[in-house]
Residue frames relative to the residue before (quaternion, step in Angstrom):
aa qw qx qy qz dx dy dz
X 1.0000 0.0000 0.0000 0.0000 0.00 0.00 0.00
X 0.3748 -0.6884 0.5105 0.3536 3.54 -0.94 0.52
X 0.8504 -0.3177 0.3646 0.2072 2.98 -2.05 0.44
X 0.8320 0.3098 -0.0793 0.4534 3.13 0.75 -1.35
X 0.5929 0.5087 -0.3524 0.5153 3.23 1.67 -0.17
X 0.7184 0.2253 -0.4116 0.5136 3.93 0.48 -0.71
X 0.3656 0.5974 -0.6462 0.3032 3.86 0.47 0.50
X 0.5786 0.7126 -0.2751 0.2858 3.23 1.27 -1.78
X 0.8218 0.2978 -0.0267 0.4850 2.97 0.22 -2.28
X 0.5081 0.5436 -0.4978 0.4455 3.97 1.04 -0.09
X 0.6571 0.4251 -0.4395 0.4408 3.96 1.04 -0.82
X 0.6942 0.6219 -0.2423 0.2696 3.58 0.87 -0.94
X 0.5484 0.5749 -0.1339 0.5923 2.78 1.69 -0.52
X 0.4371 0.5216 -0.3113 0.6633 3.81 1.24 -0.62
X 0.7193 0.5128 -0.3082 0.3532 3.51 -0.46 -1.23
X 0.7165 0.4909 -0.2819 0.4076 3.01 0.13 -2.04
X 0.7591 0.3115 -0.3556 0.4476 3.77 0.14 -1.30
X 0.7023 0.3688 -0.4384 0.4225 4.36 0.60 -0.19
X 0.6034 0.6198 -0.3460 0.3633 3.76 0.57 -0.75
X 0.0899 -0.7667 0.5408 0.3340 3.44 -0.27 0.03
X 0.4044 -0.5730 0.5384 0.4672 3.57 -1.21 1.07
X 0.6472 0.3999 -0.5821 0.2869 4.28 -0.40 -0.62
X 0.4780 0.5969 -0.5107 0.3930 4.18 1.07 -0.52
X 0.6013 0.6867 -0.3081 0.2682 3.33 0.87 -2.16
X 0.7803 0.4585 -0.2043 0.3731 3.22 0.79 -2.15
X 0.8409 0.4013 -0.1605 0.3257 3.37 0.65 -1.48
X 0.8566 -0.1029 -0.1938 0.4670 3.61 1.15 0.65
X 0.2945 -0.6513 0.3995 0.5740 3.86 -0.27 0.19
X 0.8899 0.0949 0.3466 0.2810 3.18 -2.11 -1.28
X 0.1161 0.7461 -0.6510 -0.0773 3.53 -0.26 0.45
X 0.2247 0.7666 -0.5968 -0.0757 3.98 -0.19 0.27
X 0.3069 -0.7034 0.6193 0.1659 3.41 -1.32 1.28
X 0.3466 -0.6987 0.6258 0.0088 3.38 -1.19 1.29
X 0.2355 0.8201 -0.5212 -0.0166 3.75 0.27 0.78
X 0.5357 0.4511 -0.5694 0.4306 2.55 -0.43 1.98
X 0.4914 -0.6782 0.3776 0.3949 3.78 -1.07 -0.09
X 0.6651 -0.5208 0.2753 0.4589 3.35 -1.14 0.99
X 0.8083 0.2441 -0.3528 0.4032 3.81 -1.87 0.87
X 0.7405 0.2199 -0.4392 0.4587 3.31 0.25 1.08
X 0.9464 -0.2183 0.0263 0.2365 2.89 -1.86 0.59
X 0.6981 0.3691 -0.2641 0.5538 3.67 1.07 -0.77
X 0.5939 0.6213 -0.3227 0.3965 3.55 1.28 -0.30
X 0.6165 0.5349 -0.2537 0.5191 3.26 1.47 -1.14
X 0.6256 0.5556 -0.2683 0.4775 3.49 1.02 -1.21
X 0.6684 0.5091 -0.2625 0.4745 3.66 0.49 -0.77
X 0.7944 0.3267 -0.1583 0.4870 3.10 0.19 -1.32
X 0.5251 0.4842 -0.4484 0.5373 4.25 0.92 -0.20
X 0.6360 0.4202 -0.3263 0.5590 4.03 0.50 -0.93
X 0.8402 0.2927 -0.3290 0.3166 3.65 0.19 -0.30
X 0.6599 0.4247 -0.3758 0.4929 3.04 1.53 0.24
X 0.3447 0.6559 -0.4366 0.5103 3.52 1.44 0.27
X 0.6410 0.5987 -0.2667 0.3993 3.45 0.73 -1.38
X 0.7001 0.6036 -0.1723 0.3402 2.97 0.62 -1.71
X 0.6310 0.5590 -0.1329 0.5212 3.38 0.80 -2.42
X 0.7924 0.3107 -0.2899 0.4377 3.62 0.37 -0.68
X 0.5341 -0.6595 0.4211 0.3201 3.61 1.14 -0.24
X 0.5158 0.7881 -0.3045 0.1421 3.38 1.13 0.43
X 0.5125 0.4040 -0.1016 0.7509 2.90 2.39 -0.09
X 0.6027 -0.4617 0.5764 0.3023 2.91 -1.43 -0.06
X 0.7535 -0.2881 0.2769 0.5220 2.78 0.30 -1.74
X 0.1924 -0.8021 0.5356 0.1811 4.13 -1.10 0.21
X 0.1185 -0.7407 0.6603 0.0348 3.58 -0.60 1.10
X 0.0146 -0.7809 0.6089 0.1386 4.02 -0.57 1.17
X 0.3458 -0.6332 0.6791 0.1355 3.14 -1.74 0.27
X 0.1051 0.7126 -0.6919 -0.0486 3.61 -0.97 0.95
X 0.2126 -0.6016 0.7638 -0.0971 3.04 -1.67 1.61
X 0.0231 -0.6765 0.7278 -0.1099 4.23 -0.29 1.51
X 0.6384 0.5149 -0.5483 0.1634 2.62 -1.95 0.80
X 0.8404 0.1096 -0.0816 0.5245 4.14 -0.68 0.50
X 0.7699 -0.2827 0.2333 0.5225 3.67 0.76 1.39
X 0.6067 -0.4060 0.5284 0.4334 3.88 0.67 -0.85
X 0.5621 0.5966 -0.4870 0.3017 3.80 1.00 0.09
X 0.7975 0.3962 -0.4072 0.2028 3.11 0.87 0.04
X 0.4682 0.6432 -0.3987 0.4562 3.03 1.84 -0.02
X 0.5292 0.7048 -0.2883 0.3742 3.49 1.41 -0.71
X 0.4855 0.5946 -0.2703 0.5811 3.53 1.56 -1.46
X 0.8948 0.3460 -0.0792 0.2707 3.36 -0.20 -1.19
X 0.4711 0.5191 -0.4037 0.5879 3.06 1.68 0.35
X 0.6975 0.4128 -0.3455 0.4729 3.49 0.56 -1.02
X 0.6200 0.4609 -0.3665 0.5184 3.77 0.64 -0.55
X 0.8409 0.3410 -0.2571 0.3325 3.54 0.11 -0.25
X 0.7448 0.5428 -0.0862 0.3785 3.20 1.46 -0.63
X 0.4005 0.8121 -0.4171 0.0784 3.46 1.66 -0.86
X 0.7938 0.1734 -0.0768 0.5779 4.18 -0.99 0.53
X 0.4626 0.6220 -0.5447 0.3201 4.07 0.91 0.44
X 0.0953 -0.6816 0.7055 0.1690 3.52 -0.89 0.50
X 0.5225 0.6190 -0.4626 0.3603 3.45 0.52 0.33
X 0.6140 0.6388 -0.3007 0.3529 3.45 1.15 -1.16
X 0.1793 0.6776 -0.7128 -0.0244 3.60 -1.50 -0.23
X 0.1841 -0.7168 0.6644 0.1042 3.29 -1.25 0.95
X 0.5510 -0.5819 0.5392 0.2591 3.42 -1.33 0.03
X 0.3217 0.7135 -0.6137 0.1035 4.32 0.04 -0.15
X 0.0545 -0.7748 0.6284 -0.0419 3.08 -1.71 -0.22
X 0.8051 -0.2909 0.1566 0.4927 3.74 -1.14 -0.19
X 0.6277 0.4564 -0.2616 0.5739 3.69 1.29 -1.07
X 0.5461 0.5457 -0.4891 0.4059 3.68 0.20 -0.04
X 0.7863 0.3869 -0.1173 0.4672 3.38 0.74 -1.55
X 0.6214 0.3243 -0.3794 0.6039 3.86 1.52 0.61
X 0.5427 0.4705 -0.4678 0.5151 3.25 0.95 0.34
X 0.5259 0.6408 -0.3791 0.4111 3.62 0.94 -0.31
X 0.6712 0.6369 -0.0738 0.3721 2.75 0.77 -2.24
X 0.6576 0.5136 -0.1655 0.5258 3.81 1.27 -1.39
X 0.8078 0.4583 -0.1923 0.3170 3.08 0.48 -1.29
X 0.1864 -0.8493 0.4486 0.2068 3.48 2.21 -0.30
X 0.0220 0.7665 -0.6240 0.1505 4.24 0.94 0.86
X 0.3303 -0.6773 0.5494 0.3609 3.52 -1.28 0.31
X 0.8390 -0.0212 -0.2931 0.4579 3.23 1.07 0.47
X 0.6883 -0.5561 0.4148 0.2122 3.06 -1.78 0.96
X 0.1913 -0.8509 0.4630 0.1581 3.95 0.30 0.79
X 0.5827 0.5142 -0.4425 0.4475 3.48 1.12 -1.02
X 0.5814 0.5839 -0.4698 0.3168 3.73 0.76 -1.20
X 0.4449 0.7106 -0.3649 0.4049 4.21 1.40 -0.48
X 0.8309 0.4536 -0.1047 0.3049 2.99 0.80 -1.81
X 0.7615 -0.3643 0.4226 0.3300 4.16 -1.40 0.02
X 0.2958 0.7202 -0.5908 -0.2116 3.58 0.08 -0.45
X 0.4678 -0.5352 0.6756 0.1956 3.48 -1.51 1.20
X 0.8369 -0.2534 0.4331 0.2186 2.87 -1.22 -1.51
X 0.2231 -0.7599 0.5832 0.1809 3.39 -0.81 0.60
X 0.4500 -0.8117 0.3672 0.0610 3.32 -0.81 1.50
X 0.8503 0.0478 0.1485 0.5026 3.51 0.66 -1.59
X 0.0682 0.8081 -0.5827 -0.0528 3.74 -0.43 -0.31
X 0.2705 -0.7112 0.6315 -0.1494 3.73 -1.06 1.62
X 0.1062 -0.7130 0.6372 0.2727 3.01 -1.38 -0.01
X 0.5498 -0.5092 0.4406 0.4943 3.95 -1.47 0.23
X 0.4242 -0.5843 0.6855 0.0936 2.79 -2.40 0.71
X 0.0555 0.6692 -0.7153 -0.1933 4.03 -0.27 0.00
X 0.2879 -0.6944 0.6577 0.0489 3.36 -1.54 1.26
X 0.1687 0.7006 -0.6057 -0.3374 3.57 -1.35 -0.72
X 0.7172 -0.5539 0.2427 0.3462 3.27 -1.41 0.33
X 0.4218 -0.6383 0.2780 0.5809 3.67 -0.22 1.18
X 0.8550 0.2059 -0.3839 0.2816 3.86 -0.40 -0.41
X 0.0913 0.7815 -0.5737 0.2273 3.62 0.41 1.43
X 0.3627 -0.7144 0.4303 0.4159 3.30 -0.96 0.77
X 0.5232 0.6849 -0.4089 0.2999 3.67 0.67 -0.19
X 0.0902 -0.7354 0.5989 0.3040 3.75 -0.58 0.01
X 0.8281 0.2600 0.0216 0.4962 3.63 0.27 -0.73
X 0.7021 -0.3904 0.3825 0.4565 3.62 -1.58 0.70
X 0.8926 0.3836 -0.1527 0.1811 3.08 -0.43 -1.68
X 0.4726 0.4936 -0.4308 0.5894 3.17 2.13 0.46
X 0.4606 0.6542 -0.4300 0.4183 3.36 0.92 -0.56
X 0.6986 0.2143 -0.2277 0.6435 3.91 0.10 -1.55
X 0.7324 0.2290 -0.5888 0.2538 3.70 -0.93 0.09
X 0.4245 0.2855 -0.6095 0.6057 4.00 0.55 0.73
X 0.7030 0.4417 -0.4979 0.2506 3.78 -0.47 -0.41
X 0.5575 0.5928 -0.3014 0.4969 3.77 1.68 -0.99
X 0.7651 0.2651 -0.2613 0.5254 3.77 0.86 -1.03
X 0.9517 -0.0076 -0.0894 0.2937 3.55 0.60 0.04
X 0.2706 -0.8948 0.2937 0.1994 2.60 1.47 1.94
X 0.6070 0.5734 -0.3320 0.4388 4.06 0.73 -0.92
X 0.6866 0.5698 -0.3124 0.3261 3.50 0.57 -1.19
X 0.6459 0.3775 -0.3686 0.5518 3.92 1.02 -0.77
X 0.5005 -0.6212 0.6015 0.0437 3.25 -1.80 0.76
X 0.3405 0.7880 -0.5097 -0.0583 3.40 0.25 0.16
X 0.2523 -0.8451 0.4704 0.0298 3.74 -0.53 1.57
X 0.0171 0.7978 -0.5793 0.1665 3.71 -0.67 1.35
X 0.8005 -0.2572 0.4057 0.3584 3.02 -2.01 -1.03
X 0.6429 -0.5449 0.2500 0.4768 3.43 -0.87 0.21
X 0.8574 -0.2585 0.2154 0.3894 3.57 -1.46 0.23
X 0.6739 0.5181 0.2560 0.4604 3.36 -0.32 0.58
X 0.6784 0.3659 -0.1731 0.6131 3.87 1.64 -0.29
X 0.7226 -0.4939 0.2230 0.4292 3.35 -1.04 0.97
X 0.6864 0.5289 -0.2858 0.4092 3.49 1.20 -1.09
X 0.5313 0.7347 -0.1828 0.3802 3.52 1.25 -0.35
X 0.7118 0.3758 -0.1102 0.5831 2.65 1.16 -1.75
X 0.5790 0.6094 -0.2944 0.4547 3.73 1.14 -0.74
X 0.6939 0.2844 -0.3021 0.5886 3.67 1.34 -0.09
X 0.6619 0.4101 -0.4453 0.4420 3.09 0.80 0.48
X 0.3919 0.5762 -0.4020 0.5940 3.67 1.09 0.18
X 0.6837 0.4336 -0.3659 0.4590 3.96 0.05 -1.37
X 0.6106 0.6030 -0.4010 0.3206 3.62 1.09 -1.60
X 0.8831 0.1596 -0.1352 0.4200 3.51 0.28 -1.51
X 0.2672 0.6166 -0.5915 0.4456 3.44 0.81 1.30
X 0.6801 0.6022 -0.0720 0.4119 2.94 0.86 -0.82
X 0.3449 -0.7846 0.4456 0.2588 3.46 1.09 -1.04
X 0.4606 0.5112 -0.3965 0.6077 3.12 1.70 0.94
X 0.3161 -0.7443 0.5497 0.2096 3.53 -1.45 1.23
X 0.6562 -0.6330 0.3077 0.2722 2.80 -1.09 1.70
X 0.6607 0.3803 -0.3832 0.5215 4.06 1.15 -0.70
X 0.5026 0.5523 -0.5694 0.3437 3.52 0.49 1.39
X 0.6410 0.5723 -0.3167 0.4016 2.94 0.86 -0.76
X 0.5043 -0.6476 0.5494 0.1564 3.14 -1.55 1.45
X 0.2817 -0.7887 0.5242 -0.1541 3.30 -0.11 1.36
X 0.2383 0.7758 -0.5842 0.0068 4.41 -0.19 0.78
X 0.2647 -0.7372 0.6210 0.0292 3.50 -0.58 0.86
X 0.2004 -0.7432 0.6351 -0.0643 3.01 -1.42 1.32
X 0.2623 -0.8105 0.4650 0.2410 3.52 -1.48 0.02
X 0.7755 0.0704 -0.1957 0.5961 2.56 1.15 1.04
X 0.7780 -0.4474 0.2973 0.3258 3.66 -1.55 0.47
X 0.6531 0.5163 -0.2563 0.4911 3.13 1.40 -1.15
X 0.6610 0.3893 -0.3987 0.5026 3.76 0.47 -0.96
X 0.8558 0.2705 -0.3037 0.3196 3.92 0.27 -0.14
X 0.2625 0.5765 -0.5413 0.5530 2.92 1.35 0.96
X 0.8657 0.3844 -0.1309 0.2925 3.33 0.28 -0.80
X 0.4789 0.6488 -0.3479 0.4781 2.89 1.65 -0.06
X 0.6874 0.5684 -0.2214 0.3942 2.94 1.19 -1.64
X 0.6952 0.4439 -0.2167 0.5223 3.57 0.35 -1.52
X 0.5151 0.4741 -0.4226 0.5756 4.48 1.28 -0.16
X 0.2057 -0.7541 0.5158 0.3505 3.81 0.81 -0.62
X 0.2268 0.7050 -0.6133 0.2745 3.22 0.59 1.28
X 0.7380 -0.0334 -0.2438 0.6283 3.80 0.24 0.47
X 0.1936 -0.8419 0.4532 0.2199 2.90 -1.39 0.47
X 0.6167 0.2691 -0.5466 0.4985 3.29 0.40 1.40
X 0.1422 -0.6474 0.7092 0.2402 3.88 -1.05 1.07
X 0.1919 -0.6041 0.7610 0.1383 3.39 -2.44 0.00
X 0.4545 0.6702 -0.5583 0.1804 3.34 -1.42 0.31
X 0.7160 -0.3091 0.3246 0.5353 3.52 -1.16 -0.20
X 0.6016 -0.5053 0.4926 0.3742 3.44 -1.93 0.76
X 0.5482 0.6720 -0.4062 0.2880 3.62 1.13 -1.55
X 0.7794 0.3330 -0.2050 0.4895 3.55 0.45 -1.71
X 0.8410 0.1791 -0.3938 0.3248 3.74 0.17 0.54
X 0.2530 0.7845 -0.5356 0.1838 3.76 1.18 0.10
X 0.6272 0.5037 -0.3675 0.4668 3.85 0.77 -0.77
X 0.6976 0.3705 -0.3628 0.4945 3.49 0.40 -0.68
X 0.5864 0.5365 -0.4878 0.3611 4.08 0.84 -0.72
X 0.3405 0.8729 -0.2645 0.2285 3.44 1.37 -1.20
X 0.6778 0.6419 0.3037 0.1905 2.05 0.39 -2.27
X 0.2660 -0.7671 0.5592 0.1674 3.16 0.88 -1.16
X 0.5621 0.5721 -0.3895 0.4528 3.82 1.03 -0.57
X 0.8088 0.0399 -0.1587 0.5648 3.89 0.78 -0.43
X 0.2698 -0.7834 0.5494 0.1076 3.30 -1.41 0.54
X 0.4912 -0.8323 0.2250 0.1239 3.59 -0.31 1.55
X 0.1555 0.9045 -0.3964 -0.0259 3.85 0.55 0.30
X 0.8675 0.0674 -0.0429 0.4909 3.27 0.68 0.39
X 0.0670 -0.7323 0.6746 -0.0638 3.83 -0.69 1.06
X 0.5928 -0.6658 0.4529 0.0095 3.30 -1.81 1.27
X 0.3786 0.7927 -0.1883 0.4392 2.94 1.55 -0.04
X 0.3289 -0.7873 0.4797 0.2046 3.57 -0.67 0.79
X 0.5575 -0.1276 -0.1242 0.8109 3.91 1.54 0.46
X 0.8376 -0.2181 0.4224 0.2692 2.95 -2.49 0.49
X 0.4561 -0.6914 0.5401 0.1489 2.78 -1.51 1.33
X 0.5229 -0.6539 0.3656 0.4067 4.13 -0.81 0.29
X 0.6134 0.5798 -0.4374 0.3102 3.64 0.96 -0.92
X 0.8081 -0.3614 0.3678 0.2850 3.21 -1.95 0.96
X 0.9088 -0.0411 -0.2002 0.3639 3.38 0.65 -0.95
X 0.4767 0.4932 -0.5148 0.5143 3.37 1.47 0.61
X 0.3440 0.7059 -0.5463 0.2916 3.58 0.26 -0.07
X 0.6914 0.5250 -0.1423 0.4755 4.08 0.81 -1.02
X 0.7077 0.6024 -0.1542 0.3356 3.24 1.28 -1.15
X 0.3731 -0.8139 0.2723 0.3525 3.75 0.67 1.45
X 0.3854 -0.4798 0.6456 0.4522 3.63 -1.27 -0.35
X 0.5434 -0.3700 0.6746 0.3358 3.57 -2.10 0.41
X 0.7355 0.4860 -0.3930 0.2616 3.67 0.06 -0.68
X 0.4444 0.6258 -0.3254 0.5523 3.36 2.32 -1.32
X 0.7855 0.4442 -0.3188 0.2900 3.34 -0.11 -1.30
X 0.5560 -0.5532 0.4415 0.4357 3.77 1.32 0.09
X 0.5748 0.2052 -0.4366 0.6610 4.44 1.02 1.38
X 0.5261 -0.6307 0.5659 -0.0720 1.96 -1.66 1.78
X 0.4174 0.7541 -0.4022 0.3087 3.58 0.79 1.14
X 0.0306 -0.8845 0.4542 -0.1017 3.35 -0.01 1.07
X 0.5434 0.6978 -0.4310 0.1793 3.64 -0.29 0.04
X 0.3695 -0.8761 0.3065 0.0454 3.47 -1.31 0.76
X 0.3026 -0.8287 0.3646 0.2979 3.87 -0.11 0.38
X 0.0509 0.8269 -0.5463 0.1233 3.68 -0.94 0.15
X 0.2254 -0.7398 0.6333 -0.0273 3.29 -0.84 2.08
X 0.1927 -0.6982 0.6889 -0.0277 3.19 -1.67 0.78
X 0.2062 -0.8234 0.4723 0.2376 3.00 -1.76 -0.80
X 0.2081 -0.7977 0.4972 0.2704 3.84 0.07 0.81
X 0.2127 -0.7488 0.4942 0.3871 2.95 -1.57 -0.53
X 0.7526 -0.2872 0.1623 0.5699 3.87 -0.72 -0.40
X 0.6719 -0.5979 0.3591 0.2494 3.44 -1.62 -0.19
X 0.8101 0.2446 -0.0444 0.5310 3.04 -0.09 0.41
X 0.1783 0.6917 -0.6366 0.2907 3.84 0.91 1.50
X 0.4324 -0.5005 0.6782 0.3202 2.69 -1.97 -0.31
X 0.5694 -0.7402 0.1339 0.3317 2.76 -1.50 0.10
X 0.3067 0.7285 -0.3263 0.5184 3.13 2.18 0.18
X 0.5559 0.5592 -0.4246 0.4449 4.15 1.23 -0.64
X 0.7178 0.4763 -0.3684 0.3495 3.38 0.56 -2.02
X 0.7300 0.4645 -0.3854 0.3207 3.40 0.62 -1.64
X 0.7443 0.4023 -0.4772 0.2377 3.70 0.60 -0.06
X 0.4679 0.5973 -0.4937 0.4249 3.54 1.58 -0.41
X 0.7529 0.3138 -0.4092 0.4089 3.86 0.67 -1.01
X 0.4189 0.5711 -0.5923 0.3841 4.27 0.57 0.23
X 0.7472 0.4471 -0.2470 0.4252 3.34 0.36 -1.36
X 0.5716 0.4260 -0.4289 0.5548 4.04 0.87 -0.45
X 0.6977 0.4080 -0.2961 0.5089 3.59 0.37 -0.91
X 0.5993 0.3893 -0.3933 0.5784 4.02 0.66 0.20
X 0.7064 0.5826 -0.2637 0.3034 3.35 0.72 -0.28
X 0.6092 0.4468 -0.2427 0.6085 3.22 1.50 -1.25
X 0.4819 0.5024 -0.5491 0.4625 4.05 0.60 0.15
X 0.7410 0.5051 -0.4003 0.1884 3.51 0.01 -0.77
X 0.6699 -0.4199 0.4024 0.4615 3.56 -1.16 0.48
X 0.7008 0.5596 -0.3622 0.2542 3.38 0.31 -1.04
X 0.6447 0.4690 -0.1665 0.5803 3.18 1.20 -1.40
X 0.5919 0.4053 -0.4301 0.5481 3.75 0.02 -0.58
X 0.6779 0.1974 -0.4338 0.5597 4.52 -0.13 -0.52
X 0.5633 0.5188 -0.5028 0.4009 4.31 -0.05 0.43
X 0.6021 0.6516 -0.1802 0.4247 3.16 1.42 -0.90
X 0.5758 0.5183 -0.1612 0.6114 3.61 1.34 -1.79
X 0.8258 0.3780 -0.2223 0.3546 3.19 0.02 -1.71
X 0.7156 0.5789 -0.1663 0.3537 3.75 1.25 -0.09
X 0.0460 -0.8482 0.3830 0.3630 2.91 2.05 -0.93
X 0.0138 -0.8493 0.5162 -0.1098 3.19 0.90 1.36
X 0.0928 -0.7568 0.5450 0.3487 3.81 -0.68 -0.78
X 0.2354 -0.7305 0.5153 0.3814 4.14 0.08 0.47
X 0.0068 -0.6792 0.7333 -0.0297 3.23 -1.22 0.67
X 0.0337 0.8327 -0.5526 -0.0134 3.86 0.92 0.84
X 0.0440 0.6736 -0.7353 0.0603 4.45 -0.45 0.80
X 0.0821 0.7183 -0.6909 0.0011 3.30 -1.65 0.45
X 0.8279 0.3542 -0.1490 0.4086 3.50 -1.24 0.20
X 0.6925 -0.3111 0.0481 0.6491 3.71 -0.82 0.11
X 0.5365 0.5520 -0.4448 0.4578 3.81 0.26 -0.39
X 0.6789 0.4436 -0.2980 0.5036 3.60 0.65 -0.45
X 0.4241 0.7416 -0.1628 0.4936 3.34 1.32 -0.98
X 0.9117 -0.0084 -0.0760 0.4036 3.35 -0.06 -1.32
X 0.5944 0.5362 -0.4868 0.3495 3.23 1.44 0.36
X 0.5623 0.4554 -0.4917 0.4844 3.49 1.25 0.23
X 0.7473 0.1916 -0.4542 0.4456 3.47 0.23 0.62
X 0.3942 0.4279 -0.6401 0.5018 3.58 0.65 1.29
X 0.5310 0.6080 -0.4261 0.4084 4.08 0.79 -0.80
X 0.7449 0.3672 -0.2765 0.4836 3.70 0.61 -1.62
X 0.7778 0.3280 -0.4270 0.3244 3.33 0.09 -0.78
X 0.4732 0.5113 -0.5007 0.5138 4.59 1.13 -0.60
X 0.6112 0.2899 -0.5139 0.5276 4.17 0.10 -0.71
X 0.7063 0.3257 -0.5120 0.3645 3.57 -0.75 -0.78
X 0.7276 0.3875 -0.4825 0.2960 3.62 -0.06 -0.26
X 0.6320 0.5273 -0.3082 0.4770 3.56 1.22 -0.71
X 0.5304 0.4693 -0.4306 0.5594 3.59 0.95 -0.43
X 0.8382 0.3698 -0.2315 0.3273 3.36 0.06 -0.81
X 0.8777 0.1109 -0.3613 0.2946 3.37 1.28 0.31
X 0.4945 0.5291 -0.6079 0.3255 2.58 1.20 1.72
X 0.8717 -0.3758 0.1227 0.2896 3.25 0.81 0.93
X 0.6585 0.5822 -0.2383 0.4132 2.87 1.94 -0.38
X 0.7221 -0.1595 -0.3050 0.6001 3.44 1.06 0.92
């Protein structure tokens, strides 16, 4: 048998005994994307639900993206819409839980929610637009030292890994982080486009959601979060902040919760069926084609590393200045 077949029918086979077939029959997948289509939670969502799919583990998956404020609102609207579904899955991740952190809510919705599993983990790219006058980071911060307003730096929402990662560079530097000119987006797609419009002029985010434009020639890589050099073909070249002589380090990482209020027989089948999933051929060429890294955690281990996540951002947020 090939490889790629008993991957297939080994995931299907997983499923079948966690999934219930009366779930199977009586609705597909609901997976909330909170964010706007072309970036990172979109890719993530939509690869797991076609992974799902390709392998036959569902029926079917109908997503829903709701962008804006870190994921809080797509977050809101999961918990409102979803209570005691085992059908549901949302997308969240590191930027969810600094968008929390920013937004200082009196309450903490995700704390409502299932947590499954945590899927992938990346590290930021800063780009600039290919016809920027800059060539390189370290031209980048000395306009940022004389005129901390004047650089653009365009990302995720308020509050995301890339955020916080210019605010680190800021007070390495000896610039206060509530200078920096800070543009939030709702999604991958609007700062893709901002960037490559030269409307700011530094972008951040996962390698995954700009490698086509590096390709290309349309963006031009200067710096990666990373503690050494990524492996891929074309991020492989693409310096650390730490090489370049800043001490800035920090990492990103998408998951997946589920609704409120399961049991505990629900969670363990939403997290069989994620954990049948990431076997499948489908998911493993989302993985390559992404320069993803698996980092697959579930269960209490999943548990306490999202509350090692909130409490290491709050300390970095808080001493570089950004709250």
């Amino acid at each position: 048998m090939r490889r790629d077949t008993f991957l297939k029918a080994l995931a299907a086979t997983a499923a079948a005994a966690a999934w219930p077939h009366t779930a199977q029959a009586a609705a597909p997948l609901k997976m909330m994307i909170p964010a706007n289509p072309g970036g990172g939670w979109d890719t993530t969502g939509r690869a797991l639900g076609k992974a799902m799919l390709d392998a036959g583990l569902v029926p079917s998956v109908a997503y829903d993206n709701k962008g804006g404020a870190a994921g809080a609102l797509g977050l809101a609207q999961f918990v409102n819409a979803n209570k005691g579904d085992a059908n549901a899955l949302m997308v969240m991740g590191a930027v969810m839980l600094g968008g929390i952190i920013t937004s200082k809510a009196p309450v903490n919705q995700l704390a409502n929610c299932t947590p499954i599993a945590r899927l992938t983990s990346e590290y930021n790219v800063f780009v600039l637009p290919a016809n920027s006058p800059f060539k390189s980071m370290k031209e980048v911060v000395e306009q940022l030292k004389k005129d901390p307003g004047s650089v653009k730096w365009g990302g995720g929402s308020r509050g995301s890994t890339e955020h916080i990662a210019a605010a680190m560079l800021a007070r390495e530097v000896g610039v206060d982080a509530a200078r920096i000119n800070y543009v939030p987006f709702r999604g991958g797609g609007e700062a893709t486009a901002a960037i490559l419009g030269g409307n700011v002029t530094v972008g951040g985010s996962g390698f995954s959601e700009f490698a086509q434009y590096i390709e290309t020639g349309k963006m031009k890589p200067i710096g990666v979060t990373s503690p050494k050099r990524l492996n891929g073909a074309l991020s492989k070249d693409i310096p650390t902040l730490k090489e370049l002589g800043f001490n800035v380090e920090i990492g990103n990482w998408r998951g997946v919760y589920g609704a409120p209020g399961l049991t505990a027989a629900q969670r363990k089948a939403l997290t069989d069926l994620v954990l049948a999933t990431v076997t499948t051929k489908a998911w493993q060429e989302s993985i390559g084609k992404n320069d993803w890294t698996t980092s697959v955690l579930t269960g209490p281990e999943f548990d306490e590393f999202v509350d090692r996540e909130f409490a290491g951002l709050r300390a970095v947020m808080v001493k570089s200045g950004m709250i």
